[in-house]
C-alpha positions in Angstrom: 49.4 118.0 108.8 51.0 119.2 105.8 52.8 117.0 103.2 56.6 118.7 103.6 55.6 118.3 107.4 54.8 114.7 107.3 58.1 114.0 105.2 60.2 116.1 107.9 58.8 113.8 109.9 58.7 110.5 108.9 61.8 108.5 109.7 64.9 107.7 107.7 65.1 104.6 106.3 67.6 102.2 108.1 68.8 101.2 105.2 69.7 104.3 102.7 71.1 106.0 106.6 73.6 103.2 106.5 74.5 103.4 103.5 75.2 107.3 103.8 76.9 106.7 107.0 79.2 104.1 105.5 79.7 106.4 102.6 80.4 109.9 104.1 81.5 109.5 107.7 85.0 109.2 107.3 84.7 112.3 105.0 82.8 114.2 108.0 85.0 112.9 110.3 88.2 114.2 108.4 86.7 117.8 107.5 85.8 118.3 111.3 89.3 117.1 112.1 90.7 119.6 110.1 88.3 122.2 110.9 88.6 121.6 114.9 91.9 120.4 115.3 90.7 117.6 117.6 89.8 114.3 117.0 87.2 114.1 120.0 85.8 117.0 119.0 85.6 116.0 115.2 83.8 112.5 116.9 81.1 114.3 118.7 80.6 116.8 115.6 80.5 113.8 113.0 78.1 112.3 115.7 75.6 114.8 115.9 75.4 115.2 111.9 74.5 111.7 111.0 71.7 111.9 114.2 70.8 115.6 112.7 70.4 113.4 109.1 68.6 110.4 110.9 66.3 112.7 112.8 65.0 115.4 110.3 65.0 113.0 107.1 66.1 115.7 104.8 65.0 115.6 101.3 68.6 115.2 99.7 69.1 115.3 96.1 70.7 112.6 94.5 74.3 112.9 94.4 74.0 116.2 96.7 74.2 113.6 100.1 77.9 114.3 100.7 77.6 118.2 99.8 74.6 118.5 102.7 76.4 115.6 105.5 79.8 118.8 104.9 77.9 121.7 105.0 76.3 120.4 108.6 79.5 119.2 109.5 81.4 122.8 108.7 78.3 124.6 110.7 78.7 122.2 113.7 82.2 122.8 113.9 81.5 127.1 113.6 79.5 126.9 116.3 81.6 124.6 118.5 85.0 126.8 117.1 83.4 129.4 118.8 83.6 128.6 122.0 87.0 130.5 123.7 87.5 127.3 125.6 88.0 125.6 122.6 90.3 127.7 120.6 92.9 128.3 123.4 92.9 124.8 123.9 93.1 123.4 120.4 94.9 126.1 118.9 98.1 124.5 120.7 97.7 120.4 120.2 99.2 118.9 117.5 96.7 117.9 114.3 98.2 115.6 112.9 96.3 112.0 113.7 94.3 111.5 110.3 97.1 113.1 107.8 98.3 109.9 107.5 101.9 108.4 108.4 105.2 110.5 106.8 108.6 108.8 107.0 110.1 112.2 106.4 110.1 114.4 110.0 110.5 117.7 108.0 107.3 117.0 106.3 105.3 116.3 109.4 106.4 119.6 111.2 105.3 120.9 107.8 101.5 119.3 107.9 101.8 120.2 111.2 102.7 124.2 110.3 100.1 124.0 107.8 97.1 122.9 109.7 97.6 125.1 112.6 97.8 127.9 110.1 94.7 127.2 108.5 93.3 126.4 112.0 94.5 130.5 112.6 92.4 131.7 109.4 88.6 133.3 109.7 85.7 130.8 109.5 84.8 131.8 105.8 88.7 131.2 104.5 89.2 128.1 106.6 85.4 126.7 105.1 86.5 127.1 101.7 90.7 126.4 102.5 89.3 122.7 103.5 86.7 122.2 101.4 88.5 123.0 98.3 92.7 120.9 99.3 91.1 118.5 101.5 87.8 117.4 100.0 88.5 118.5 96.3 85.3 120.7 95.6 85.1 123.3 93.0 83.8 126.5 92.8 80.7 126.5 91.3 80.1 123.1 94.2 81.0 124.9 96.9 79.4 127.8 96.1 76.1 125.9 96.1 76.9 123.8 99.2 77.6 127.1 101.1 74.3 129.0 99.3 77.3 132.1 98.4 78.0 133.3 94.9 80.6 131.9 92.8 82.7 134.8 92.7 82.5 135.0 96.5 83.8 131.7 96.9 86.6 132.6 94.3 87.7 135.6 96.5 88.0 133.7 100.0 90.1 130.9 98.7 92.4 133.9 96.8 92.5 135.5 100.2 92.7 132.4 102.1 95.8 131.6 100.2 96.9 134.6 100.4 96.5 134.8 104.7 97.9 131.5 104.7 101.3 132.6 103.1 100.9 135.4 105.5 101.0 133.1 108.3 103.6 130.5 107.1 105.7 133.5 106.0 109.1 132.8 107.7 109.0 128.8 107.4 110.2 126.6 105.0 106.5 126.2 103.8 106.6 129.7 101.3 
């Protein structure tokens, strides 16, 4: 048995798992809410990430744990986006639950507007759309998190902006 196979499979210990879990699982939970539009779905996605961490022990890099935890997170939620059953139904429900509590009724049918917009753009835009407003990465982070060049990154969130005001074109959100 080889080293790197020995340290895929040794456990995780209990301790640093918690403490990643405690961390980063509201941050999992918020990007898959976001990315899926539906908090059950964001559950079992956050789920199956921190079992996917407490099963194959990564070798995470110091102060690279929340950039791996998103990018399994934004992968999970790719593949489960991609199921027709989910689109037509989520496309429709309201995603409002974890955008927090507005006083102002024009600015929740705003949010509202907004995240089903985004929930309308292409995978790649709606990675780096979330990652970017919603978690606060930068280029050159996201870039790395999502293995794609700099200037790739750059492009989508231009053109994710830019599809977004496409989409919201016509509302009081120009």
């Amino acid at each position: 048995m080889s080293e790197q196979t020995r340290k895929a499979a040794a456990p995780m210990d209990e301790r640093l798992f918690e403490e990643l879990y405690a961390k980063y699982a509201n941050d999992v939970l918020r990007v898959s809410y976001f990315y899926l539009g539906d908090r059950q779905q964001a559950e079992d996605v956050t789920q199956e990430v921190f079992i996917k961490l407490l099963t194959t022990s990564p070798e995470l890099l110091p102060g690279r744990e929340k950039a791996w935890l998103l990018k399994v997170a934004l992968n999970k939620c790719r593949d489960t986006w991609r199921n027709a059953w989910v689109r037509r139904v989520v496309l429709g429900s309201p995603a409002m639950e974890l955008t927090g509590v507005y006083g102002d009724m024009d600015e929740r049918l705003e949010k509202q507007e907004l995240l089903q917009a985004i929930h309308r753009l292409p995978a790649d835009f709606r990675d780096v759309i979330l990652l970017h407003y919603y978690q606060g990465y930068g280029i050159a982070e996201m870039a790395q998190m999502l293995s794609v060049p700099e200037g790739t990154i750059s492009s989508r969130l231009s053109r994710g902006r830019k599809k977004l005001e496409e989409l919201l074109k016509g509302s009081e959100l120009r």
